[in-house]
C-alpha positions in Angstrom: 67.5 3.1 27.9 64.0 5.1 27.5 61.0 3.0 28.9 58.9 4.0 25.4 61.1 1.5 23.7 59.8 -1.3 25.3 56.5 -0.3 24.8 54.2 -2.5 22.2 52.1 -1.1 20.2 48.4 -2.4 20.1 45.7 -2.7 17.2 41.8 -2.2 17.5 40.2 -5.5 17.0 36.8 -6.4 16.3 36.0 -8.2 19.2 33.6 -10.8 17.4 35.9 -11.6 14.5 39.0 -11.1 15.6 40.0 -9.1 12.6 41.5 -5.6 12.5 39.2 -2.1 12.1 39.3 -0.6 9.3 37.8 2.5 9.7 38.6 5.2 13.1 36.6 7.9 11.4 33.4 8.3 13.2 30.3 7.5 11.0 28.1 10.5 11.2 31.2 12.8 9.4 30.3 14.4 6.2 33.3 16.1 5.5 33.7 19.7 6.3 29.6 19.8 7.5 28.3 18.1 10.4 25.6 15.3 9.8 22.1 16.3 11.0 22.1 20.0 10.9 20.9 20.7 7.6 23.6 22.1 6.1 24.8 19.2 4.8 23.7 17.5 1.1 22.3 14.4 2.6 19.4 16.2 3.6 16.5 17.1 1.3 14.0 19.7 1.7 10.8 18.6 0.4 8.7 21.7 0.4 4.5 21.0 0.3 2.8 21.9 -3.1 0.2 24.9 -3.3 -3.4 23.3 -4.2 -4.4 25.2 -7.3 -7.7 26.1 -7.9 -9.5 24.2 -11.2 -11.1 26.8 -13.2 -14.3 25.4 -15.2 -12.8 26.9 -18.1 -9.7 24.8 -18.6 -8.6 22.1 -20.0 -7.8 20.2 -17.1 -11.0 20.7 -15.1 -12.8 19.4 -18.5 -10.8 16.0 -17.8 -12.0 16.2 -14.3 -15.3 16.8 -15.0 -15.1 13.7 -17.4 -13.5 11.6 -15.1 -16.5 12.4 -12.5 -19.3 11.9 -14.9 -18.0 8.3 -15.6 -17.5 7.1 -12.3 -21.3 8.5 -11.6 -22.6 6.6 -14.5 -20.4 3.3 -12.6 -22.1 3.9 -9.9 -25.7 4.2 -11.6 -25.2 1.2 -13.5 -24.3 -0.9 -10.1 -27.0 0.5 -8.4 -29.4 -0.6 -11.1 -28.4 -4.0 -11.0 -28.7 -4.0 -7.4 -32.4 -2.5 -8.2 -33.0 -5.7 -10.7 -31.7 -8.1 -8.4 -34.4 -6.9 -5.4 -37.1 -7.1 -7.8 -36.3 -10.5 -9.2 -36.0 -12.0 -5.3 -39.0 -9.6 -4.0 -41.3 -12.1 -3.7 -39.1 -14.4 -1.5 -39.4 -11.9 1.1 -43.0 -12.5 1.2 -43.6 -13.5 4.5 -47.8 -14.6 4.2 -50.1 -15.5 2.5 -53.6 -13.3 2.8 -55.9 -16.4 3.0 -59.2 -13.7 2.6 -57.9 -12.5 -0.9 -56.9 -16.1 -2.0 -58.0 -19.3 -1.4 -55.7 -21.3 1.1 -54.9 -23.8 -1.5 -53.4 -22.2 -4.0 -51.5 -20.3 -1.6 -50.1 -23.6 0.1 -49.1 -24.9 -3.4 -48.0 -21.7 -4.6 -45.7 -21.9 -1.3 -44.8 -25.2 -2.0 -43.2 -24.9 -5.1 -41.3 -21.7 -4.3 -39.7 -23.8 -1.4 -38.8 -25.9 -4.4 -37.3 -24.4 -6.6 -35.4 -22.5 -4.0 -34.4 -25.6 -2.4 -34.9 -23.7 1.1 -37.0 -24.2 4.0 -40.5 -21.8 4.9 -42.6 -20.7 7.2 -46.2 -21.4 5.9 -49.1 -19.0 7.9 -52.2 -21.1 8.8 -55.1 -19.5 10.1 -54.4 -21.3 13.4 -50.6 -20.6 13.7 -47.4 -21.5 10.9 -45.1 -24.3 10.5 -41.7 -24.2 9.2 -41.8 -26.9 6.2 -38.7 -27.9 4.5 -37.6 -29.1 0.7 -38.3 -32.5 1.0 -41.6 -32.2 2.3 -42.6 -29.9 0.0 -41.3 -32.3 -3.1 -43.1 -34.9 -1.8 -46.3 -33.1 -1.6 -46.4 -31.5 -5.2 -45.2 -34.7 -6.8 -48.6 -37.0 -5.1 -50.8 -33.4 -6.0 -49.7 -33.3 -9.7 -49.9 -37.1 -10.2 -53.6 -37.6 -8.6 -56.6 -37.7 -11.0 -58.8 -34.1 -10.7 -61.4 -35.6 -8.6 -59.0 -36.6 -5.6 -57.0 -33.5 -6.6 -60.5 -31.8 -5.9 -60.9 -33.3 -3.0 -57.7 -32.5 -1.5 -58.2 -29.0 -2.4 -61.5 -28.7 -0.3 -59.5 -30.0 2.6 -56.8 -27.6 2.2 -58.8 -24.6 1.5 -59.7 -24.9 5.5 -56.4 -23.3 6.2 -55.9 -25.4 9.3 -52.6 -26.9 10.1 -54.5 -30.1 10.9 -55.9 -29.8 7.9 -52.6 -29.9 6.4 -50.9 -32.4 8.1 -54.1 -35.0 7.3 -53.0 -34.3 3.7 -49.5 -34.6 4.9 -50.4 -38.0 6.1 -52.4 -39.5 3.3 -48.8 -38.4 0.9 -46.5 -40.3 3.2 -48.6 -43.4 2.8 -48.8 -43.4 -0.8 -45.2 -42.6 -1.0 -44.4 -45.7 1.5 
């Protein structure tokens, strides 16, 4: 008896399912060319394009040209709004009053309703220092001023043309007592 007889024969198994292999070939084969080299058809040459130089006589550099002169005229036309925009807000970068050139009153009030209607807080320049006055303060102030007769409006004015802050806060004063 030959010893080959009792020999089994064995299948490859996939050792996490259990099921046969199908395939013994190896994976890289492409038939009669070997993967990676290049000769086979898997691989694509992708060969860089020349740059072509526009000539300002064609067609094509016309387009360009168009194309340029409308993102220019984008760029104008945001830019200008930009422009509008700083010279709407200009005067809230305004950082003081020149109490010589105008009287300290109508600065304050003038400062006063720009704190307002930007519902912010300012510095306001005293010709002994600033103070930082806020919205509320400021509301209060131009509601007593525009609601007092012209002869206490007068009268406030003369105090406030001083400039002081002392001045200012004796006004300050008076308002929170006829508010309550």
């Amino acid at each position: 008896m030959s010893r080959w007889k009792d020999l089994r024969t064995y299948r490859e198994v996939n050792p996490y399912t259990g099921n046969p292999v199908d395939e013994d070939a190896p994976a890289n084969a492409t038939g009669p060319n070997v993967a990676g080299t290049g000769d086979d058809s898997s691989v694509v040459v992708v060969r860089k394009k020349k740059k072509t130089l526009i000539d300002a006589r064609t067609k094509s550099y016309k387009k360009h040209k168009e194309k340029l002169e409308r993102a220019r005229e984008q760029r104008e036309k945001r830019k200008s709004k930009l422009v509008q925009k700083v010279e709407q807000n200009i005067g809230m970068f305004t950082r003081e009053g020149y109490l010589e050139e105008e009287k300290a009153s109508s600065y304050i009030i003038s400062t006063l309703r720009d704190i307002v209607k930007n519902k912010s807080a300012k510095s306001m320049k005293f010709k002994d220092g600033s103070m930082k006055i806020d919205m509320t303060t400021a509301n209060m102030m131009l509601q007593v001023l525009d609601k007092i007769n012209p002869m206490n409006k007068k009268k406030v004015m003369g105090i406030l043309d001083k400039g002081g802050k002392g001045d200012f806060m004796k006004v300050h004063n008076v308002v929170m007592k006829a508010l309550g």
